[in-house]
Phi, psi and omega in degrees: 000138170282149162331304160337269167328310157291003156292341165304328196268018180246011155245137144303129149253153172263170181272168188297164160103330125033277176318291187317318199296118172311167187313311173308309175290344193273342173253020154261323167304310202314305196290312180294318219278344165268329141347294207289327210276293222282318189300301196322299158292353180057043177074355179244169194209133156013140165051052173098322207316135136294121181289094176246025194164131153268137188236142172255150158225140189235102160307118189238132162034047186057015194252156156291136188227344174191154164211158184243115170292169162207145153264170197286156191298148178294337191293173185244341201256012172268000000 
């Protein structure tokens, strides 16, 4: 596998719909969806890659228009 290739596995997707959700529910995808991410890969990624942080990035018309830091999940049981 190329570098290329495994930068997929260093992204989230969120589910459509994603943007309609109030706040709340939008920092609960957030969290499972980086739990599930962190749980999958085990903290690790294609060539050594270590998992130390997540960035949400929010695109308008391919240009980046805002981002979110995130830390790694808190459970212990990953």
């Amino acid at each position: 596998m190329s570098r290329g290739a495994a930068l997929r596995f260093a992204q989230v997707h969120l589910p459509s719909g994603f943007a309609k959700l109030d706040d709340a529910a939008r920092k609960s995808v957030i969290q499972d969806s980086i739990c599930e991410h962190y749980q999958q890969y085990e903290g690790s990624l294609p060539y050594d890659g270590i998992i130390k942080a997540y960035r949400l990035t929010i695109e308008q018309d391919n240009h980046v228009v805002d981002h979110a830091e995130y830390g790694l999940p808190k459970s212990s049981s990953i």
